[in-house]
N, C-alpha and C positions, 0 to 999 in steps of 0.2 A: 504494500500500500504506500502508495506515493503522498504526500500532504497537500498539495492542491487538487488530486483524483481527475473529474473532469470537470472540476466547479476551481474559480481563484479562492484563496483562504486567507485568512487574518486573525492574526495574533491578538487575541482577546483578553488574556491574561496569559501572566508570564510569571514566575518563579523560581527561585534555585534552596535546594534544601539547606539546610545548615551543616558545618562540619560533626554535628555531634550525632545529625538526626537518626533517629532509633526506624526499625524496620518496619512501617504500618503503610496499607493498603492508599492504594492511589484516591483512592473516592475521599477515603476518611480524610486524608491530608489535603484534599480538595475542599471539603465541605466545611472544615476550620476558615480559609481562605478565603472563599466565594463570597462576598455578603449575599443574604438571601438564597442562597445556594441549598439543595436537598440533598440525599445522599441517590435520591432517584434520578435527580436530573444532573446528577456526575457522571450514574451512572449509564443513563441515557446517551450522553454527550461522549462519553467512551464508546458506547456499540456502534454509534455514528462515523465512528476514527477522527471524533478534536481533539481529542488528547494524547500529547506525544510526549515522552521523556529521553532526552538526550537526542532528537531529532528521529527518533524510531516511534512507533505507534504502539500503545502499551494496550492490554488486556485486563480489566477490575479487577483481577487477584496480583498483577504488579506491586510489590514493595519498594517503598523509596528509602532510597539509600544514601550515604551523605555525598551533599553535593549535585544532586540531581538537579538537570534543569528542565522545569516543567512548563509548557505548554498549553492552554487553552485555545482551540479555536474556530473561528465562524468561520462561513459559508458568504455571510451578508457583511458590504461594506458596512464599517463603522458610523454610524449618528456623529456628528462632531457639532452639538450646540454653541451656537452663540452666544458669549456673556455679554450679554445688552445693557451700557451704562445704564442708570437708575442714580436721578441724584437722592441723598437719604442722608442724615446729620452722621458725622462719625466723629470719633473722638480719639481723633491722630495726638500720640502720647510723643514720639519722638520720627522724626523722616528727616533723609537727605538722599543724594543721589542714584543709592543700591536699595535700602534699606527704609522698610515702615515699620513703626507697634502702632496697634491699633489698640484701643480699650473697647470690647465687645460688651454689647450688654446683650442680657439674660434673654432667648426668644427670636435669635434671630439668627438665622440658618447660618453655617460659612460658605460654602461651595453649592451650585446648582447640582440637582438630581432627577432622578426618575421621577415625574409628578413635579415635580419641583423648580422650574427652569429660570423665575423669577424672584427679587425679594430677597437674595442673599446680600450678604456681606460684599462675594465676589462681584457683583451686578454694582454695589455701591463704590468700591475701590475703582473699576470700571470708570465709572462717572467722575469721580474727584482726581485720576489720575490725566482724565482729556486725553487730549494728542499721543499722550507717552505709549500708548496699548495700540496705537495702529502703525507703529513701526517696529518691526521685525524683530528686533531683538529688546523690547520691551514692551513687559507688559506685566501685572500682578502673577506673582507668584505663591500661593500660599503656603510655606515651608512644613506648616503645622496645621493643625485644626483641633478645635475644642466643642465639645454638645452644644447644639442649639439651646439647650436649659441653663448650660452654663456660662459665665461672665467672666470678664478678665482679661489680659492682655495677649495678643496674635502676634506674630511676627509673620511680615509679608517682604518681599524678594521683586525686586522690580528689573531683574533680567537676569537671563540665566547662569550667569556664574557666577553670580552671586548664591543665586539656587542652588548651584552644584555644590560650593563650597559651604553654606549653611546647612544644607541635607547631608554632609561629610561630618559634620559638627554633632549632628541629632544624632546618628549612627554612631558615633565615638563615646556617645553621652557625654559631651561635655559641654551643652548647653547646661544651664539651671532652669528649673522652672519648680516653684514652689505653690502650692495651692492651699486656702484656708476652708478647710469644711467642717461644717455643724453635724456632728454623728449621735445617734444614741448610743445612751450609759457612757461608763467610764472605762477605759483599756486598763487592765491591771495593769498592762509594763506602759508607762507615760511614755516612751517613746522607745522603738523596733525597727524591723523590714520586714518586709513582704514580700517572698519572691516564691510565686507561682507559675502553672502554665495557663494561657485564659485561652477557652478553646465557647464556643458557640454554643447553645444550649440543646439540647435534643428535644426538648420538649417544645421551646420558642424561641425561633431563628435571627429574633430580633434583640436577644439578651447573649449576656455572657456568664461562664461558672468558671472557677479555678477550681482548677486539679495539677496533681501534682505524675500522675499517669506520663511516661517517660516517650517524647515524642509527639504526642498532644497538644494541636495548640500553639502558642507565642509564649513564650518569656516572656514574664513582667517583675519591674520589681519597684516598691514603692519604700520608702522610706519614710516614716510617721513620729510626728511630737505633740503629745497632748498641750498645748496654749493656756486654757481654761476647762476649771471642771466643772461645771455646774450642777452635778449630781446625778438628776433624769438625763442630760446632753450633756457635751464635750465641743468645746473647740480646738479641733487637730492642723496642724497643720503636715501635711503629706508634699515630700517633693517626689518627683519624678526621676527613675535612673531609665527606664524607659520608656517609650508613648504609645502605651494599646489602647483600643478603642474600648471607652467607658473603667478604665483600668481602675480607677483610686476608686471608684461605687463597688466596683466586683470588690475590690481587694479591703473595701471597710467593711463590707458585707460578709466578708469569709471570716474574716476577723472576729464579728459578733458585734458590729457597731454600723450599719448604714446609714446611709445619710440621710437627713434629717429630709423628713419631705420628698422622700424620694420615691415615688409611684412605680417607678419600673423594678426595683430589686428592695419593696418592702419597707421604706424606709417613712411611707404618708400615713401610717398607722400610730397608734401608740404602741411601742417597744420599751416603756419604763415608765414606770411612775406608779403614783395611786391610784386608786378607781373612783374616787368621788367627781363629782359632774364638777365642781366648781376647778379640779388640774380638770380636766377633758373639756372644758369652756376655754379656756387660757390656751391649753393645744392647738385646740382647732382654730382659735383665733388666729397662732402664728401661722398655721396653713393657709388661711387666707391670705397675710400677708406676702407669707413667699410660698406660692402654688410650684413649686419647681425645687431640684434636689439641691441643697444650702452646698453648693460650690463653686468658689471663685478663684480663677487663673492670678492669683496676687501679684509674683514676682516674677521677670523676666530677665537672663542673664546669658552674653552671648559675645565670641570676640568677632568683631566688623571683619565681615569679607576682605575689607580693601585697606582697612587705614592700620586694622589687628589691633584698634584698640578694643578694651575690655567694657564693654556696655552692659548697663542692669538699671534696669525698671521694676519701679511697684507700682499697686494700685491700689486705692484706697476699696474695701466692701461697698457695694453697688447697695442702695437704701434699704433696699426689701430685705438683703441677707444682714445687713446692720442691724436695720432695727428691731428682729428677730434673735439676733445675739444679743441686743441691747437688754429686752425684754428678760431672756433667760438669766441674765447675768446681778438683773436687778431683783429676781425671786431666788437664786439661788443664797439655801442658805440665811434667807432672812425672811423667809413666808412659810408658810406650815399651810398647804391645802389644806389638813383635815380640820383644821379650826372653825373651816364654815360648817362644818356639816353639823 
């Protein structure tokens, strides 16, 4: 089997194993990878012959082995959408002629998607960048990305060697980036790591689980210091040694502490406290306030593509996750819920 057959074909996705990776089934190691991805329509896209490893066309019971380079691919030219300026307020924290931070607030997509082609961040950078994105070697680059729920500082890349050399940085981990999040209860050890494999949920393709299952998955590893204890909640502060997607929510979650208001992995519930209505009043209040998982991108730390000096940003808590801490910090300790009852 040839890889164009009698149809031309394209490289849909692309991959290379890792030096450590352990011996598991091409689908499985696919279906980590794919967002949205099944293990049906891996293995669909296998009987079809898109998947090829090391330029040969593999069979579902293929093991990948370290170093593999893996293949996805279509049939049907690529979609390649337009990022359509969009003027929209942003809150450029520092820029010069390679390099943006931007200060994201909480709700507002970074990158266009499926359904989604308008309204991001990327559409707004677009707009405030003018002229600079219709000539050839410039134009936004976004180095990183952080949840649409989440707030806090981006770092963006305004042509491509910059990119290359800021994505050389992310991969060395020797970026900083520190994050301040509102977690339930208190961590017995006030400050740890975290280092798991985060692999896609079997149950729902839209979440992530850590395991430690050998081969499974991405390496993450988080680094955590408790800030404040407030008893029922914690303010942690988590830096990053790697960037997975939704990683510090999985990895507070594994922990035994998610984040405060967090709908997708448990954390919009009560997780600690009493049971009288008058704490369950007070709760749900702060839910109201900040309807979204209490985490903010705080610090930003990076050496300049071009000048190698050493750059670092913070950011101040975005009001909703302030005044939420502020609240907690003024009952902790000095209110007794059960007094009303």
């Amino acid at each position: 089997m040839v890889k164009s057959q009698d149809k031309k074909s394209y490289v849909q996705f692309e991959f290379v194993a890792d030096k450590k990776q352990s011996a598991i089934r091409i689908d499985r190691f696919l279906v980590d990878r794919i967002e949205n991805a099944s293990r049906n329509k891996i293995k669909q896209a296998i009987d079809q012959g898109k998947v090829w490893v090391n330029d040969k066309y593999v069979k579902a019971n293929y093991k990948i082995r370290p170093e593999d380079k893996i293949e996805v691919l279509s049939f049907e030219e690529p979609r390649i959408y337009e990022v359509v300026p969009e003027k929209m307020d942003l809150d450029i924290v520092y820029e010069d002629d390679h390099v943006l931070v931007v200060n994201k607030p909480a709700g507002l997509t970074v990158h266009p998607g499926v359904g989604n082609y308008d309204g991001t961040l990327s559409n707004g950078l677009a707009y405030y960048l003018g002229d600079d994105i219709h000539k050839s070697d410039r134009h936004p680059f976004l180095v990183h990305r952080i949840d649409k729920n989440t707030s806090g500082l981006l770092l963006v890349a305004k042509d491509e060697e910059s990119t290359r050399i800021l994505g050389a940085q992310f991969k060395a981990h020797t970026i900083t980036r520190k994050y301040h999040a509102l977690v339930w209860g208190s961590p017995v050890n006030k400050e740890g790591t975290i280092e798991t494999n985060l692999t896609r949920s079997s149950q729902n393709r839209k979440i992530f689980t850590a395991t430690h299952e050998e081969g499974v998955g991405k390496h993450a590893i988080t680094h955590y210091k408790v800030i404040e204890d407030f008893t029922y909640v914690s303010l942690v502060e988590c830096q990053l040694e790697t960037g997975r997607t939704h990683q510090i929510r999985v990895h507070m979650k594994y922990l035994g502490h998610p984040l405060f208001s967090d709908d997708t992995y448990g954390g919009s519930k009560i997780l600690k406290g009493v049971v009288f209505s008058k704490y369950k009043q007070f709760v749900d209040n702060c839910f109201t306030i900040l309807p979204r998982q209490a985490l903010h991108a705080k610090t930003l730390g990076f050496i300049h593509p071009f000048t190698k000096e050493e750059l670092f940003f913070e950011s101040e808590l975005p009001e909703d996750m302030a005044t939420v801490v502020a609240r907690w910090r003024n009952v902790s300790g000095t209110y007794d819920f059960q007094q009303d009852q």
